[in-house]
N, C-alpha and C positions, 0 to 999 in steps of 0.2 A: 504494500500500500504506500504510494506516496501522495505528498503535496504541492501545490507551486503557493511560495508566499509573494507576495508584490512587496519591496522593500524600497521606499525612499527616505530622502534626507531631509534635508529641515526644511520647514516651512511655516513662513512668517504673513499670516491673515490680516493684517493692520495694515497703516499707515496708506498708501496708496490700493491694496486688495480692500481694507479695508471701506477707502472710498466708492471703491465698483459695487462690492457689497450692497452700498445704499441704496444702489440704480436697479441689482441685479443678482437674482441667486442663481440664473441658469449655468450651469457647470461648464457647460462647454463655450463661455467668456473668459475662462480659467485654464481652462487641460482641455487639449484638441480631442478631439473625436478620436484621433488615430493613437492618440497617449492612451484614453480612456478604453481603448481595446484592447489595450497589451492588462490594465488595470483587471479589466472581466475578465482574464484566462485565470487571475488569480483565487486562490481559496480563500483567502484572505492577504488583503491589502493593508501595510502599516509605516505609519512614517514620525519623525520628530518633530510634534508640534512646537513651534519657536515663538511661541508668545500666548500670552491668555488669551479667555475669552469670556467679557464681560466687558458691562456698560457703566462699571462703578471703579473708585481707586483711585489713589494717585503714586505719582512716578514715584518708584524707588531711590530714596536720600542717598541710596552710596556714592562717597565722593568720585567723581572723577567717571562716573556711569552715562554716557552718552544715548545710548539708545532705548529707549522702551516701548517695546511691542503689545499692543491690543489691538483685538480684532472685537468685532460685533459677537454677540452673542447667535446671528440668523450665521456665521461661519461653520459652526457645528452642524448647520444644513447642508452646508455646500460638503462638507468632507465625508457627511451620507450620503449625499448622490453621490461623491464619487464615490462608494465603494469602501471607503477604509473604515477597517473592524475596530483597529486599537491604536494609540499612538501612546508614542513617549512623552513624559512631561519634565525628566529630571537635568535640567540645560539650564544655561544663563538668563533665561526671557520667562521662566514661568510667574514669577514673581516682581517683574516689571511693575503693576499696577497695587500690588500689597496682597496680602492674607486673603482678605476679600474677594479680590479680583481673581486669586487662585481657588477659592470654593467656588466661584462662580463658575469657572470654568471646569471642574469636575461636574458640576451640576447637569451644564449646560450637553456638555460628553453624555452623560447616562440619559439627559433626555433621548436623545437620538442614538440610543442603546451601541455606543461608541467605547471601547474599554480603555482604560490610561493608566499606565502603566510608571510608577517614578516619581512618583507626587502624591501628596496625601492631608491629611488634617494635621496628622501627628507623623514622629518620626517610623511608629510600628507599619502605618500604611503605606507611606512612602515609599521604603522598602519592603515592600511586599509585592510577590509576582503576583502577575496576572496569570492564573489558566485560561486556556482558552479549548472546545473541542473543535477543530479545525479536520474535515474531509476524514472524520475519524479517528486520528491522533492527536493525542493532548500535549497542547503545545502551553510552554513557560514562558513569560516574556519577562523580563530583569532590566529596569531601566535606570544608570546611575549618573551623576555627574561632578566632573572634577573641577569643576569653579558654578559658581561662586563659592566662596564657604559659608556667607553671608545668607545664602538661600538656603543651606540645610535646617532640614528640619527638625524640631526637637520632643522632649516627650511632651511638650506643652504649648507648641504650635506648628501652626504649618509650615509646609517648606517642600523641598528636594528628597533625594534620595543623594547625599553626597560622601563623594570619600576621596580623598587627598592621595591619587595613581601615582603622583611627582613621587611619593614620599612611600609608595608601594602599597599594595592591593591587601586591605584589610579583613581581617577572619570575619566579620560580620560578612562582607561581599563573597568570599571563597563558602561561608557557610550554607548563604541564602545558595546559590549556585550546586550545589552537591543536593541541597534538601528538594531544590526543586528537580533535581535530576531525579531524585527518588521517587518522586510523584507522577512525573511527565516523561514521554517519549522525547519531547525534541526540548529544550532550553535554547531559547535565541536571547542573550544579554546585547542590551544597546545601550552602549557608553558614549555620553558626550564628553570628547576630551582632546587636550590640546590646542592649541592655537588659533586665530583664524588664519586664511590663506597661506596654509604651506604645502607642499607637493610631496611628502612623504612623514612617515610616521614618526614620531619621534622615538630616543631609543626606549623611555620609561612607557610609551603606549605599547611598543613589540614586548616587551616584558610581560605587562601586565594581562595581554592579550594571550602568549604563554600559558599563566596564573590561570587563567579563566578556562581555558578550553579545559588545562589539566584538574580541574575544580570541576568538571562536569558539563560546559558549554558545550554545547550541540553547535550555534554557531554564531559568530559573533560582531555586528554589524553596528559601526561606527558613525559618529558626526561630527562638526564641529568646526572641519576647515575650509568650508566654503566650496572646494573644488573635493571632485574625488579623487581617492588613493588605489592603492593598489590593492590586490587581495592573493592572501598567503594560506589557503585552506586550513582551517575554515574561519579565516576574518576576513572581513571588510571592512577596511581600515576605514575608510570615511567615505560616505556617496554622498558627501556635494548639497546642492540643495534640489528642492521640488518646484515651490511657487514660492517668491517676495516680488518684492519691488525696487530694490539692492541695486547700489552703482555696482558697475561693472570692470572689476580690471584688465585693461586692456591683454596686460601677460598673462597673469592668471586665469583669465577668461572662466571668471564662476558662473556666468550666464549659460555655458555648454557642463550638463552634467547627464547622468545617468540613472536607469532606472532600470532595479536589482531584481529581476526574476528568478527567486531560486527554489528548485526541486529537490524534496527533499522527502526521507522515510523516517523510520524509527531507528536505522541505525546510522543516519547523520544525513549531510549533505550531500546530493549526486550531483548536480550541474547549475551551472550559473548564466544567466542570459540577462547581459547587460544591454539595453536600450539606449539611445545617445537620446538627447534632450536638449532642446533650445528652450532658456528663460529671460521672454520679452518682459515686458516691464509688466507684471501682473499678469502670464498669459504663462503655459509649458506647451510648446507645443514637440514636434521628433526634428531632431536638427538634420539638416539637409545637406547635400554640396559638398563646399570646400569643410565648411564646420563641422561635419562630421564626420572627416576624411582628419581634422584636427585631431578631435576627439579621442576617435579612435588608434591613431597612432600614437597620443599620450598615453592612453591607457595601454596601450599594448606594452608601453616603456618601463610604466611602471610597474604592472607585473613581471614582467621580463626580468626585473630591479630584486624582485623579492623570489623569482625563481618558477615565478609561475608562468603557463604558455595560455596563448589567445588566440580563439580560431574566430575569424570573422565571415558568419552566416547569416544569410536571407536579413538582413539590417540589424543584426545583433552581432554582442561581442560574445561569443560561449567561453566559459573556463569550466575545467572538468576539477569536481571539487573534491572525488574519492578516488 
């Protein structure tokens, strides 16, 4: 028995998505029709939610904090038409708007029977996997994050799910990880960590990534740096983002990212089918041309880097992951 999960990266509902929102919740002014096909082959679809979702809050005081992300509360609509079962919350943006603004957006998730994984009231929920029964197999989802510290959360309010990877991967994390292995066939841990915009892993992310699969990770899919990385069976180091409204670095070109189809059973992961992806200013639609011709020779580079091989089929990147 296997599954295909739809795996993407972050994605940030506010600011400019946010303004379309007000006009618009039909989906396909967001993710093309041709995105949102490769989305339906999935058993489930799941990505790093990068900001709350509420209409209350205000910005978070940390000094020197430039951005913060809210989106509408009708966003939870648009991420049930598209499709996605569960997302991550434990990242830099959940907590943008306060306490409040992060209940709200738990709320706003269970309305459109949406699961979220890395976020919670208290610090016990937080860290707490989600199960899920997906095509049959009971899937684990572990969602942690390595900044802020600021955002974890405690036994007496809300917050993150966080743990300090720089400084090495903590027996709370290794535990959650083995317990949920005992419960569930597949455990997929999604860590946000690391920097923005760099083109490969750092050495404490390959470490901890190590840690995690040898802790009972089935498989282990990344965010954080804007652009995607490579992948070392069975991680994915980082896939980039989904939908913002995000300037664009001309070198880094985070606007061309991918979108992670991976098949998978009860004894781990079989194959990967990476989608190339262009993100207009509020829109994903399948990158074309030269830009995908880009793309995909980056990615080819950088697994190549970590050892791994890239067949490029019918407009996907395949990596064979067992």
């Amino acid at each position: 028995m296997s599954v295909t999960l739809a795996l993407a990266g972050d994605t940030m509902l506010g600011r400019g998505v946010a303004d379309l929102l007000a006009k618009s919740t039909d989906p396909g002014d967001y993710v093309s029709d041709a995105v949102r096909a490769y989305l339906s082959e999935a058993d489930l679809t799941l990505l790093n939610l990068e900001c709350c979702l509420s209409d209350r809050g205000s910005p978070w005081p940390a000094p020197g904090k430039i951005f913060h992300f809210r989106g509408p509360p009708r966003a939870a609509d648009l991420l049930a038409e598209l499709g996605v079962g569960c997302v991550t919350l434990a990242n830099n943006h959940a907590l943008d708007f306060g306490y409040d603004a992060l209940l709200d957006t738990l709320a706003h998730l269970r309305r459109v029977e949406i699961r979220a994984a890395g976020a919670g009231p208290d610090l016990e929920k937080a860290r707490e996997p989600v199960l899920l029964d997906v095509g049959g197999l009971r899937l684990a989802v572990i969602s942690v994050t390595d900044h802020p510290d600021d955002f974890a959360a405690t036994s007496q309010r809300p917050g993150v799910a966080y743990a300090d990877l720089p400084a090495g991967v903590p027996s709370w994390l290794t535990g959650t990880v083995s317990g949920a292995r005992a419960e569930a066939d597949v455990v997929l841990v999604s860590p946000h960590w690391g920097p923005n915009m760099t083109t490969e892993p750092l050495p404490y992310i390959r470490s901890a990534a190590s840690i995690l699969a040898s802790a009972g990770a089935t498989l282990i899919a990344g965010h954080s740096a804007h652009v995607p990385h490579g992948v070392a069976p069975p991680v994915l180091y980082d896939m980039g983002d989904f939908l913002d409204d995000y300037a664009v670095d001309p070198d880094l070109r985070n606007d061309l990212s991918l979108l992670f189809l991976v098949t998978i059973d009860e004894l781990g992961p079989l194959q990967l089918r990476a989608v190339p992806l262009k993100l207009d200013y509020c829109r994903t639609t399948l990158a074309r041309g030269d830009e995908r011709a880009w793309l995909a020779s980056r990615f080819t580079a950088v697994c190549a880097a970590l050892g791994t091989k890239v067949v490029w089929e019918d407009g996907s990147l395949l990596v064979d992951l067992r």
